[in-house]
Every structure is written in C-alpha cells, then in structure tokens.
N, C-alpha and C positions, 0 to 999 in steps of 0.2 A: 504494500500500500504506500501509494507516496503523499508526499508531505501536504499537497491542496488537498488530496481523498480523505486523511483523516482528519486535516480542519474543516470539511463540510458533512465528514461525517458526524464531527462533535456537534457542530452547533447544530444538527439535524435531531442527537439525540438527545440535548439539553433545549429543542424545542418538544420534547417527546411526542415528533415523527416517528412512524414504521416507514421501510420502503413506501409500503402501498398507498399509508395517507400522501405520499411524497409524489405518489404518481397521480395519484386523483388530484391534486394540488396545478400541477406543471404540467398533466398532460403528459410526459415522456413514460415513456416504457421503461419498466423496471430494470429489465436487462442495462439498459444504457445508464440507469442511474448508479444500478451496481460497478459497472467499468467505469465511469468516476470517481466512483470511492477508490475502487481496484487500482488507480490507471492504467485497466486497459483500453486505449484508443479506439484498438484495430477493427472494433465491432461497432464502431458507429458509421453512420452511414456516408461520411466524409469531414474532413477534419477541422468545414466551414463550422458543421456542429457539433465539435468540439466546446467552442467555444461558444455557441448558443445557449447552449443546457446545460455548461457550467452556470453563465450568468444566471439561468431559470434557476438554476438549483440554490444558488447562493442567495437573490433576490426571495427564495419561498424561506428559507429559512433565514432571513434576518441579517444577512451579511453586506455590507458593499459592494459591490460585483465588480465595478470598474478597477476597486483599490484588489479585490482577488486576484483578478486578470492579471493585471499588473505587477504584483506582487509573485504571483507563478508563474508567468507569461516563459522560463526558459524550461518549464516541464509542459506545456502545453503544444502541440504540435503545428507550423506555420500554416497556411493553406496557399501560399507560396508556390510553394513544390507542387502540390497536387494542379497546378491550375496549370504551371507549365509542363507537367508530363500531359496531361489532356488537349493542351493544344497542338503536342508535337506529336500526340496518336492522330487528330482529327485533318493536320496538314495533311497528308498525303490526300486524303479522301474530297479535299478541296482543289488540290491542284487539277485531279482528276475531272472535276465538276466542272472546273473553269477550262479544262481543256475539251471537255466536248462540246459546252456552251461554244467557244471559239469554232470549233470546227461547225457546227450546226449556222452559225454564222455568215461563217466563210462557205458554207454550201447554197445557203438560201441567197445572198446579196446578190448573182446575176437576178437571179427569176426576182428582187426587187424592181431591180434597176428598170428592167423588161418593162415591166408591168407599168412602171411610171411612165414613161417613154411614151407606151401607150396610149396612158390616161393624157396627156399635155397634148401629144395629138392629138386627139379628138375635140380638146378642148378648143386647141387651134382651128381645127376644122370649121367646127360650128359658130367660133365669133365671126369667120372670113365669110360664110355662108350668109347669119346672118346681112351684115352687113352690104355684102352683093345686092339680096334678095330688097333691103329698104332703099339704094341708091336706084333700083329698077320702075319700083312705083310711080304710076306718075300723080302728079298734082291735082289734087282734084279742084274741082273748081265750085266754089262756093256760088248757088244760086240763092235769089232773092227769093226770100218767102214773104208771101204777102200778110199782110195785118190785118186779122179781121177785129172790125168794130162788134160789140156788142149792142145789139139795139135795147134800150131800159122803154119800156111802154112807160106812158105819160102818168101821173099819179090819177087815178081816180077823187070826184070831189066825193065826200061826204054826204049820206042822205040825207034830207031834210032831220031837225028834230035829231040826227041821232052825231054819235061822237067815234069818229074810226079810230082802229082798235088797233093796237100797236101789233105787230109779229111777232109771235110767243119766238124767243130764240132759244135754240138750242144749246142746252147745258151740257159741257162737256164731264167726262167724269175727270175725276182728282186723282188723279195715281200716288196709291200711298210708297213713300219712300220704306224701302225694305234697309233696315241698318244690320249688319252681319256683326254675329258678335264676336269676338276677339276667343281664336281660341287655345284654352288656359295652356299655360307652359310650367313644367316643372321649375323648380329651386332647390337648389343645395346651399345652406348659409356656408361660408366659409368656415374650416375647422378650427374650433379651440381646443390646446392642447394642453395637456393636464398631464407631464410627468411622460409616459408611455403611450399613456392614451389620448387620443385625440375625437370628439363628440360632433357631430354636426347634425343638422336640422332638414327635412326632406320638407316641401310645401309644395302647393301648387298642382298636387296629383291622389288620388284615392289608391294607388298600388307601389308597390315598394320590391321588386325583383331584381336581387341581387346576382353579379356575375362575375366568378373570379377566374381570369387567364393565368395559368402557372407557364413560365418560361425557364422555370430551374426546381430543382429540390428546394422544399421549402415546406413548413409547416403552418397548417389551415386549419382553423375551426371558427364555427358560425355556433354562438349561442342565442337563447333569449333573456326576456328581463329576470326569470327566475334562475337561469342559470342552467338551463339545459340543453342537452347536446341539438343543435336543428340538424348536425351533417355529422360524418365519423370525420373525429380531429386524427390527424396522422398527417406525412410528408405525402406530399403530391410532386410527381415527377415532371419536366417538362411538358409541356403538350396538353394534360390535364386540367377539365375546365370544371370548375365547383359554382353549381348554379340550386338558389334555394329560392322561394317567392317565402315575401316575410309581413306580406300584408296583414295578414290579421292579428303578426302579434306585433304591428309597429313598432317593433325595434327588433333593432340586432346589432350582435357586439360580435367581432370578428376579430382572430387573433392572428396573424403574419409569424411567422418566424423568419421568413428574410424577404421583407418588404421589394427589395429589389427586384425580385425576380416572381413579384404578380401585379396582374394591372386589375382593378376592382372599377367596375360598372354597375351603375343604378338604375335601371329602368332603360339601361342601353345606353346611357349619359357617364362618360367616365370620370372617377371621381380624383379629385386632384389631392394628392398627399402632402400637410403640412410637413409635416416632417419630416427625415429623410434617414432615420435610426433604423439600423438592423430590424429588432423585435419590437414590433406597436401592437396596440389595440387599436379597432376603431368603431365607434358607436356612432348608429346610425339611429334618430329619431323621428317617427312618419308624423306629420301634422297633417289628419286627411279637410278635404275640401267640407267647409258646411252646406 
C-alpha cells in the first residue's frame, strides 16, 4: 500500500466509511476504489482517471484534493505517456486515410473538370442565343387607341311633392387584420457556478430533453431532485450518446467526469459551459410556460 492509499484510507475510516458507503457516495466501482488504497493503477481504465477518482475519493471523504494531488503527484501516474503512445498507434491509420482520400481525389478531378467545361458551355450557349433571338425582333409599332367617352344620361328632375333619394352605396366589407403571434422560443439563463457545480434556468418551453454527445471516456450520470439514478452512471466510450426526457421531473443534475470530452444539448439547443474544470455538476431547472 502506498503512502496516498493509506492517507485516504485513514480519513475514509475515521469518516466510518465501508468501501460500499464509498461507492454509493462517488459513484466509482469498488474495484477501483480498492486499487487506490492498493496503488494499483493498472486496472483503471486509463491513467486520465487516475487522477479523477482520487480527487472523488479524497473530496467524499473530507480531504483537499488539489493539496493530495499535489502532495503525491510523483506516485500518481502522468497521462502524458498514455496520450503519446495513442497517437503514434492511431498515425499510421491516418496516413493511410489521407492517402486514399488523395488518391480518390486525384481520380475524380478530370470527370470535375469535364463536367464544368460543360456546364459554362451551355451556359455560353444560351446567353448568345438569347441574345440573337431579341436583336431579330422587330419593333412593333404602337397604334393609336381611341378614347371612348362615357355618355352620363342627364339627371332626372324630381316629382312633384316628392324629394329624390340618394343611391344606397355600397358598403364594402373591413378586412380584419390577422396579427401572427410571435412564436415562443426557449431560454437558458446563463450559468451560476457554485464550487463544482454550476445551476441554470430553462424558460420559454413546457419540455426539457436532454442530450449528451460523448467524444472520449468519460463519466455520466443524470439524477433527479430526490436523488435518483434517471440513466446507469458509469464511463461512456466515444461515440456514445446518453439521451433522457426530464420533463416531468423539471430538473436534472448531471454529473461529467471529464467535461471535455461531452457536448450536452437541451431541447437540441447546446448548452454553453461556464466553467471549464475537469469534474462538474450541472443542474438544470424547467420553468414550464403558464
């Protein structure tokens, strides 16, 4: 056991944690909490969360996490290394890409060329044609149209005794103005951030559909306001997309473990991150429409 495993073991058990309360706590799987007391690294699932789930660990049990890190930082493993042997596996498989793009390239650009060539004469064509076809016309010749008078028949007099009657005129009708109403748009107040967490305010909409893009390994959980799980919390691999509808319980607290590598959309509106920290929370509040 090294020397950070058994300082977070102590203050784990002079908080009197078991493992288990430690995992229902953090979220991490027991296994891994055990290789941190242990230090052994080799079973977590990259050496980014190494240092994730120490900070979780140290943070549930009451310690400084930044001043741990630091303080152990030459037993805890870089991630350094790991990022440059991944990119010099994934090089070949690029060049590879980029060289058939090129050649797909270099095959298609005659049949562009062609094809444009074409298109511009035609278009030459038909201005020249045009043009012919209006300088050929001839001039027409404007003839005189004649002006007819309306003939008004002379007023009639009035009968004896009586008083002539005006001409009922016709009333046109009023066309009511039809006003369109404006229609409503969502709001996200900007976020206040509180420590880890960051709160904002959803308005403007009666639905609340959340959608998280994962671009990396990274850890996800969606709760409610009592605290219960809405999606299974665990790491999400690239690719993977965690989509929950959280309308009817107007909120949700959503927990990242490496913020970086998910993009979160609300109603298909993406939502901007104040803050730019590894591990956040972020609470979402619905203010539905009255």
């Amino acid at each position: 056991m090294t020397e950070l495993g058994t300082r977070l073991k102590e203050a784990r058990l002079s908080k009197g944690y078991s493992l288990d309360d430690l995992q229902e706590i953090t979220k991490i799987q027991k296994r891994y909490l055990v290789g941190i007391e242990e230090g052994n690294y080799s079973i977590m699932p990259g050496t980014f969360y190494v240092r994730a789930f120490i900070k979780q660990y140290a943070e549930a049990v009451g310690l400084d996490a930044d001043e741990i890190l630091d303080e152990f930082k030459k037993e805890i493993p870089h991630q350094q290394k790991e990022e440059v042997a991944q990119s010099i596996s994934q090089s070949p498989s690029r060049r590879k890409l980029n060289t058939r793009s090129t050649n797909r390239l270099l095959e298609t650009m005659p049949k562009i060329i062609v094809g444009l060539f074409i298109v511009v004469s035609l278009v030459a064509f038909w201005f020249l044609y045009q043009k012919k076809m209006a300088s050929d016309l001839p001039e027409e010749v404007e003839e005189d149209t004649a002006v007819e008078y309306e003939q008004v028949p002379p007023p009639t007099e009035p009968a004896a005794g009586g008083e002539e009657k005006p001409a009922e005129e016709a009333e046109e009708p009023v066309e009511e103005e039809v006003v369109e109403e404006p229609t409503p748009t969502q709001t996200i107040s900007q976020g206040v951030a509180d420590g880890e967490t960051t709160s904002y305010t959803l308005s403007g909409t009666n639905a609340m559909n959340i959608r998280i893009e994962v671009s990396g390994d990274t850890w996800v959980g969606i709760r409610n306001a009592e605290g219960s799980e809405q999606v299974e919390d665990r790491v999400y691999t690239a690719g993977e997309v965690v989509q929950f509808d959280a309308t009817a319980n107007a909120y949700a607290r959503i927990r990242l473990g490496n913020a970086n590598n998910t993009k979160v959309f609300i109603n298909d509106e993406p939502l901007q991150f104040v803050q730019t920290i590894t591990t956040q929370n972020i609470i979402i509040t619905l203010q539905p429409e009255e």
